[in-house]
DOGUBA-572093 format. One line per 3 residues: number of its first residue (from 0); for each residue y, x negated, z negated of C-alpha. Coordinates in pm, whole numbers, m for minus. Layout:
NUM) Y X Z | ...
% end
This chain:
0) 0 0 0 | 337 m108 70 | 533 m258 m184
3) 874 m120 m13 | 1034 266 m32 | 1367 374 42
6) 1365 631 m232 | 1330 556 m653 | 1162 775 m878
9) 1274 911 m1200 | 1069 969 m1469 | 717 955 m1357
12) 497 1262 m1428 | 249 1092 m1619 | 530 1096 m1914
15) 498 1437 m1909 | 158 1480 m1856 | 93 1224 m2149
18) m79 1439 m2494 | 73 1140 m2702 | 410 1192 m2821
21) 711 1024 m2661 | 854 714 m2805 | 1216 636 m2759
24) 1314 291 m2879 | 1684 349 m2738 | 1827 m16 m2618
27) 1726 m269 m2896 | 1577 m506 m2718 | 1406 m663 m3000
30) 1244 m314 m3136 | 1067 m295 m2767 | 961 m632 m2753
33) 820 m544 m3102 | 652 m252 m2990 | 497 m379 m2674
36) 371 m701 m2839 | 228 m511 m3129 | 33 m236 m2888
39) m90 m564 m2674 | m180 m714 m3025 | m501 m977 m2944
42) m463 m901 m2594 | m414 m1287 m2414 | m409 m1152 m2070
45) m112 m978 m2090 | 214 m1182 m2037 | 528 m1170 m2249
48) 786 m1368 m2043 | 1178 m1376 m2162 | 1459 m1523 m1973
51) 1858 m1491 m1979 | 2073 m1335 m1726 | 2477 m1309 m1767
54) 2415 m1319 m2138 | 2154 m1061 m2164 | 1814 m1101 m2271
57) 1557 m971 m2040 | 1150 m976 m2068 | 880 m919 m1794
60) 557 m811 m1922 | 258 m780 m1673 | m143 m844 m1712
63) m259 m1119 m1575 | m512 m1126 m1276 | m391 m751 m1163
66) m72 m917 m1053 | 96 m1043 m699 | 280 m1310 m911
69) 421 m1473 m559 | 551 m1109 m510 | 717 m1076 m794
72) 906 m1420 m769 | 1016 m1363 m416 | 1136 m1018 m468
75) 1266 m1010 m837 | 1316 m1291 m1028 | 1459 m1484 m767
78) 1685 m1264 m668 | 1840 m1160 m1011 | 1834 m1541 m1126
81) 2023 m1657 m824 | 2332 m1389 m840 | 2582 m1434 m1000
84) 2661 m1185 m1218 | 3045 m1199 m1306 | 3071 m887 m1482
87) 3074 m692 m1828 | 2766 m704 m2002 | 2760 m303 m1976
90) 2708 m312 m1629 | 2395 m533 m1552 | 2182 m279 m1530
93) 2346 m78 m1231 | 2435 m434 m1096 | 2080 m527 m1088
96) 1980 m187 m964 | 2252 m205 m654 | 2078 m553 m554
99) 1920 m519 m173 | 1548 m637 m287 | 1525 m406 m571
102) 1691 m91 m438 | 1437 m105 m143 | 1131 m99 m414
105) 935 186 m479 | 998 102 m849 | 1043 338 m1161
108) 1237 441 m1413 | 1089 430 m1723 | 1207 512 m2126
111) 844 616 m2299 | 722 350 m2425 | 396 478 m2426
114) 414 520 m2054 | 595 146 m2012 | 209 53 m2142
117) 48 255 m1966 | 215 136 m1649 | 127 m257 m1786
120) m231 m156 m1784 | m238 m10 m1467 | m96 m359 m1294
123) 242 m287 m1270 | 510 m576 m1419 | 767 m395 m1672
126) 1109 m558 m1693 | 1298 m481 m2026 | 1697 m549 m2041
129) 1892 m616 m2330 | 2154 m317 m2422 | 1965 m47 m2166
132) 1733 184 m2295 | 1583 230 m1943 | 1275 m13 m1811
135) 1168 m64 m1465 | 832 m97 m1328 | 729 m278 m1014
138) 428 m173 m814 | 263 m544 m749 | m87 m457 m831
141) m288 m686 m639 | m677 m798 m811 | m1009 m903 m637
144) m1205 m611 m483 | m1546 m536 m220 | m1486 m559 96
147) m1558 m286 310 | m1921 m384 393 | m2243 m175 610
150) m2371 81 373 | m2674 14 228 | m2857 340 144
153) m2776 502 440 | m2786 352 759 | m2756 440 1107
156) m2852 280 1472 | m2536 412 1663 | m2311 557 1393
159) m2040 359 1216 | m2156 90 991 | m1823 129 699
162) m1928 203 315 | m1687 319 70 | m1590 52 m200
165) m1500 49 m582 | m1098 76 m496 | m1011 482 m468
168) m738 390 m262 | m896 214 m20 | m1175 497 6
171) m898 754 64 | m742 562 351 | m1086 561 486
174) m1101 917 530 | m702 903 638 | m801 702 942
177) m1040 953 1054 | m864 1288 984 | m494 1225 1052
180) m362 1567 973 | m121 1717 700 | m363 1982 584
183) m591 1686 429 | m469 1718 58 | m563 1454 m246
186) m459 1608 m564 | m480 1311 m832 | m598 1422 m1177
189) m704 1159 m1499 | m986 1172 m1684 | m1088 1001 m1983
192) m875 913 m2305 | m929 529 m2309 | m1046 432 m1940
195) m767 723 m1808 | m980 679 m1485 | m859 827 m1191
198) m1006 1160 m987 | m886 1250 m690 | m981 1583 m555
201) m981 1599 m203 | m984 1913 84 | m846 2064 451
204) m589 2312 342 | m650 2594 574 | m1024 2566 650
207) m1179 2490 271 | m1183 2813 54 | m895 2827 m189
210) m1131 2944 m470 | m1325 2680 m450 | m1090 2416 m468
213) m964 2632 m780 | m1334 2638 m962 | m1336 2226 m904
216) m953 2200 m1077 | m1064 2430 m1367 | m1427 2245 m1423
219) m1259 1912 m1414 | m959 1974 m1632 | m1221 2122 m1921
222) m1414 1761 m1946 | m1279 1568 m2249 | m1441 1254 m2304
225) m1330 882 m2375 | m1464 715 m2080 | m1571 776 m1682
228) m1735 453 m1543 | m1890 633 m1258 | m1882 952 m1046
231) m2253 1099 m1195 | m2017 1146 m1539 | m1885 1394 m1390
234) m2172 1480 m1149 | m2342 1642 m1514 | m2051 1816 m1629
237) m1988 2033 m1339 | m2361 2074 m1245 | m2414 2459 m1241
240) m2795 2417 m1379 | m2760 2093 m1569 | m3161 2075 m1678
243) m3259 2163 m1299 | m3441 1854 m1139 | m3271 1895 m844
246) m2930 1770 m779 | m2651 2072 m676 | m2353 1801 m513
249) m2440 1553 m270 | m2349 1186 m303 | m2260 934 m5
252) m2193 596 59 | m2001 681 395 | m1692 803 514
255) m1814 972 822 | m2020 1225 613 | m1736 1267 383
258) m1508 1353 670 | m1755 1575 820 | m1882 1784 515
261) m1431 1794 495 | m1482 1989 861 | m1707 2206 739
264) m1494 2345 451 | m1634 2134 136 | m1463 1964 m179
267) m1504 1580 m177 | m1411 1436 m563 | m1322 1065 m581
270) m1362 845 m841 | m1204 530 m919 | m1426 230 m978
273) m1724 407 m800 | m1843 383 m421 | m2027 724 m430
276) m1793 1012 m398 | m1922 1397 m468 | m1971 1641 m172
279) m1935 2040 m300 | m2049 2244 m297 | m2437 2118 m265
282) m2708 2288 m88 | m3141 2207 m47 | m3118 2161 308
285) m2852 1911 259 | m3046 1626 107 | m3251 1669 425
288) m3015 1541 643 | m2909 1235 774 | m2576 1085 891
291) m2826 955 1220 | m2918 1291 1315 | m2580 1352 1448
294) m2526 1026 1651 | m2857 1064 1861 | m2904 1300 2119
297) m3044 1699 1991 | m3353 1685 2117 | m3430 1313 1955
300) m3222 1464 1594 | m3425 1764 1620 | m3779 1611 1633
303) m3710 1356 1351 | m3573 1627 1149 | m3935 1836 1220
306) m4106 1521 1094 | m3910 1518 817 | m4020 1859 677
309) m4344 1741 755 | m4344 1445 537 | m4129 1676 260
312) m4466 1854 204 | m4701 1573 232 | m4464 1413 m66
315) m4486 1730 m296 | m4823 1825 m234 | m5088 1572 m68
318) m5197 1417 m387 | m5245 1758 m559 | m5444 1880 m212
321) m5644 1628 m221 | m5762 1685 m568 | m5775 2087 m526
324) m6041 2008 m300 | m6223 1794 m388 | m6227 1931 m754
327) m6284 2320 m668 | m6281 2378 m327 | m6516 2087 m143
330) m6683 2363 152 | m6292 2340 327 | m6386 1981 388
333) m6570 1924 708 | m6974 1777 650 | m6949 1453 822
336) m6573 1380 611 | m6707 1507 260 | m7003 1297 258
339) m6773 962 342 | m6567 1105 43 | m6834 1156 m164
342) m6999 797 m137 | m6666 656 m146 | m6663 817 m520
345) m6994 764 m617 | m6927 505 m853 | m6569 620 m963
348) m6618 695 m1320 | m6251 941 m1316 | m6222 1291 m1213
351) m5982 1308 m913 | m5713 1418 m1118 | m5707 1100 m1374
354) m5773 906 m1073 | m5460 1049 m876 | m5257 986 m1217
357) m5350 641 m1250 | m5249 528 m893 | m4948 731 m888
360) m4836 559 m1232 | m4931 222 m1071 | m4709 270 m734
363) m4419 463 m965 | m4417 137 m1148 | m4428 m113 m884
366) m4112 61 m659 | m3967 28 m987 | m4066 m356 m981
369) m3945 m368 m638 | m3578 m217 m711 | m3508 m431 m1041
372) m3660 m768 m941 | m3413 m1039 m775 | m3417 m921 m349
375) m3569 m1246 m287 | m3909 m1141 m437 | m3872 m807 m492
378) m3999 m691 m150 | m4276 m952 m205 | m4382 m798 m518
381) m4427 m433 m352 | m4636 m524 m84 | m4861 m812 m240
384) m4850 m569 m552 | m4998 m281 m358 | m5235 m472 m141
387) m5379 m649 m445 | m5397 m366 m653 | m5503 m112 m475
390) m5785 m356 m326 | m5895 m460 m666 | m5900 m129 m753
393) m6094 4 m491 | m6359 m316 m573 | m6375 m251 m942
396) m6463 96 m841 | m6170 243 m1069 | m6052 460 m773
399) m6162 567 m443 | m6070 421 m102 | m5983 804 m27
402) m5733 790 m344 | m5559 482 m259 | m5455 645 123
405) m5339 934 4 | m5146 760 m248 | m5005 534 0
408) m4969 821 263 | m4737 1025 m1 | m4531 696 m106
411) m4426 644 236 | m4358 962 266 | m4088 1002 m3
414) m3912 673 197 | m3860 924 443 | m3668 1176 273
417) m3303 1044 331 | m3157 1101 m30 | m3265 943 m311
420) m3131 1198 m520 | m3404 1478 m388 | m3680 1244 m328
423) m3694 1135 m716 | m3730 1496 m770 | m4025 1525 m527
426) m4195 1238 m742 | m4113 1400 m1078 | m4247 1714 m977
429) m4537 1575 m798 | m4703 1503 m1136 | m4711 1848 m1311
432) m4837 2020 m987 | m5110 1760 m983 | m5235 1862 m1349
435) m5223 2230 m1210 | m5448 2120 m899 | m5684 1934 m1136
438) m5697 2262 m1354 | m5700 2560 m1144 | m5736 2445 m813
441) m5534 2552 m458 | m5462 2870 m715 | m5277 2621 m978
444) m5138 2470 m635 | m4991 2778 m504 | m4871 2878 m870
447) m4688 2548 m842 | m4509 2598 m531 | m4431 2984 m631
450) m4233 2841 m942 | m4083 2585 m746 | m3946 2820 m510
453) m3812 3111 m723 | m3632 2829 m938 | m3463 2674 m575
456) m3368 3079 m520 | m3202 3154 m817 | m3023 2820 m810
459) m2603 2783 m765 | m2378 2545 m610 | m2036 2642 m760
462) m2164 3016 m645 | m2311 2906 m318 | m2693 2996 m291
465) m2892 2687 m308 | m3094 2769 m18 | m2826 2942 245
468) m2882 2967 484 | m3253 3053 454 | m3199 3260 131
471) m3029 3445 229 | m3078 3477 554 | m2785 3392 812
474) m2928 3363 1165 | m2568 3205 1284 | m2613 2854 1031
477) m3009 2790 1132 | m2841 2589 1412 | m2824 2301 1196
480) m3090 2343 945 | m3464 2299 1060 | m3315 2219 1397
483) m3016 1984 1455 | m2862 2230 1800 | m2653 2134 2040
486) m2263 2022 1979 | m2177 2279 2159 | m2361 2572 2047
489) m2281 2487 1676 | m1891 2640 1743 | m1855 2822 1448
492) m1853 2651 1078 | m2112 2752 853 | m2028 3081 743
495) m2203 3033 385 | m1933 2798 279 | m1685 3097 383
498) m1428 2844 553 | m1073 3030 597 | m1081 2912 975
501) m1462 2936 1067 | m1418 2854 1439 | m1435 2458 1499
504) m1466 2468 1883 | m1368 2678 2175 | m1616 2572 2429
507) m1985 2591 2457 | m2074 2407 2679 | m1849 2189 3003
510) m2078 2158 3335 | m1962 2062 3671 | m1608 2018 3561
513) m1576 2385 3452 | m1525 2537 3112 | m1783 2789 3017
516) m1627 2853 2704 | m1642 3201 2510
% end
């Protein structure tokens, strides 16, 4: 951000907004040095400096390493220390002010002390004058921050390759660069008594539904805590169904999806000093997109998205198939197949279910090996972890060959699913639909998936239906749901999000030059 503004504030609106009481030291000099130095007691990193201009004692305070000294030299302190001031001590102040440099800043006007700290902390360098009860603060933040790097959850062959970063700023601008229009709004809210982190709520004035950006303000401003360190704070807060396993706002690492889920009449909340940002409101099918299935071509989105389903299922319910049968049910498995099974579990001394438990613990434990371990071995200690395992096991006659393929089959497939969010909550709920398999059967099965769907029904995203538009039904948004349809046949916004504008495009489809447009 530009240091430079033609225009100088008055009293900030944080003063105002501040729950401590204002404190108004008038213009001893000495009582605000006081103050400042006893609120920044034990604090070495922030910097007291006092120097003498025209007789009058002034004092920069700043904390160091969230500073553009340089910046401050070239653009303050050199030019107050090298006028000369030839006039009555009463009018330094409005002689400093009317100096070219400083009348050009976008500085402020400041007499809470509380908020002269606050503005300290936040990197800003206060400058206190003798005989003026007024302080300014410059803007010359400036510390070490990520680079805007490839994202690393979430990538794509074609698609951009940006990631958001840890600076909120710099995420906003992100999304500025993509949507240059006036109706993009970023209200700024802070949260937190000690880390006063700050949120910034952003939406498209025109298209996004007023009450929704309403229900996010009034959630928000009811959280009272000391700290937020991270967006998922904030994430269990305003979660609609807070003991659900499955997560009601979506969380990306890209700006793209940000800006599009903006275009379809969502709520994105940043947080400073986090990359993820929240999408709401949050829906099932959701978690079951990707960012690629927009940059290839329909036909080539569409069949990866079938596959996907496919693999949904296999994650949720192979293992507890697979013991159903075998358990209860072994006349649904062909002659030739069941008696390959059966010698391959001969000298397994588990039931399938105790079998299925133990390797599912086992690979559980070593993706959680994989993820904590340095990257260097980490991806080392996966494979040669599975091979050797699951071989060993296989040898020792612990498990079946049988087990260990279906346990591998139903690991890779909850890779596929793209967000980690819902594919944690495929594995957690994997294991108490297995226990119903190994007790009741493709009956405990079924009972399983019954309770699993009337729980995703009655769900609520900030009042949208978890499952819309399946339940319930809206032919219009199955466009982009089990199929990923045409650009131009998907004109209309999803109408379960009821956008205020819910046509996006004109056109259907361009051929030979012509518009065939509605």
């Amino acid at each position: 951000m530009s240091i430079f503004s033609s225009t100088k504030k008055e009293q900030p609106s944080k003063e105002k907004k501040n729950s401590t009481e204002p404190i108004y030291l008038g213009k001893g000099f000495e009582d605000r040095e006081k103050w400042l130095k006893n609120c920044f007691h034990q604090s070495s990193d922030v910097i007291f400096h006092t120097f003498i201009v025209n007789e009058t004692q002034c004092a920069v305070v700043y904390l160091q390493g969230m500073v553009d000294q340089s910046l401050f030299d070239e653009n303050v302190l050199k030019p107050i220390l090298s006028t000369d001031f030839t006039i009555p001590k009463s009018d330094f102040f409005h002689k400093l002010l009317d100096l070219k440099q400083i009348s050009a800043m976008s500085s402020k006007l400041i007499t809470d002390m509380h908020v002269a700290a606050e503005s300290v902390l936040e990197g800003e360098v206060l400058l206190v004058i003798e005989g003026e009860n007024r302080m300014l603060a410059f803007p010359f933040t400036k510390f070490d921050k990520r680079s805007i790097n490839e994202p690393t959850t979430e990538n794509v062959i074609r698609g951009p390759k940006e990631s958001f970063v840890e600076d909120i700023s710099t995420n906003i601008t992100l999304i500025r660069r993509r949507i240059k229009s006036s109706s993009l709004k970023m209200e700024q809210k802070e949260i937190g008594k000690i880390t006063k982190t700050r949120v910034v709520i952003g939406y498209l004035e025109g298209i996004c539904k007023p009450e929704l950006v309403e229900e996010v303000r009034n959630r928000l401003s009811e959280i009272q805590m000391d700290g937020v360190i991270g967006s998922s704070y904030l994430e269990e807060y305003m979660d609609d169904y807070p003991y659900s396993p499955f997560p009601q706002m979506e969380k990306t690492e890209r700006p793209d999806v940000v800006s599009a889920s903006l275009l379809e009449g969502r709520v994105v909340v940043f947080v400073d000093g986090t990359p993820i940002p929240l999408l709401i409101p949050g829906n099932f099918y959701m978690f079951l997109q990707s960012a690629e299935d927009y940059y290839q071509r329909y036909i080539s989105a569409t069949w990866i998205r079938c596959i996907r389903y496919i693999f949904l299922l296999a994650s949720l319910f192979l293992p507890s198939f697979y013991i159903a049968i075998t358990t209860f049910h072994p006349e649904m498995i062909p002659t030739n197949l069941l008696i390959s099974v059966a010698g391959a579990r001969d000298n397994v001394p588990f039931p399938a279910l105790v079998e299925a438990l133990l390797m599912e613990l086992a690979f559980e434990g070593l993706r959680e090996a994989g993820i904590r371990t340095p990257k260097a071995v980490g991806q080392a200690i996966s494979i040669l972890g599975a091979l050797v395992i699951g071989q060993a096991a296989v040898q020792a006659g612990i498990v079946s060959a049988p087990m260990v393929i279906v346990v591998s089959l139903t690991g890779i497939s909850s890779f596929i699913i793209p967000h980690y969010d819902l594919a944690f909550s495929l594995r957690f709920l994997r294991f108490p639909i297995m226990i119903l398999a190994g007790t009741f059967g493709l009956f405990g099965l079924t009972m399983g998936a019954l309770v699993i769907y009337i729980h995703l029904v009655s769900l609520r995203s900030f009042g949208m239906p978890y499952l819309a538009p399946t339940a319930p039904l809206r032919l219009g948004d199955l466009k982009d749901v089990f199929i990923r349809a045409p650009w131009w046949m998907m004109n209309r916004r999803p109408t379960h999000l009821s956008p205020m504008n819910p046509k996006r495009a004109n056109t259907k489809k361009i051929s030979n030059g012509e518009d065939e447009g509605d």
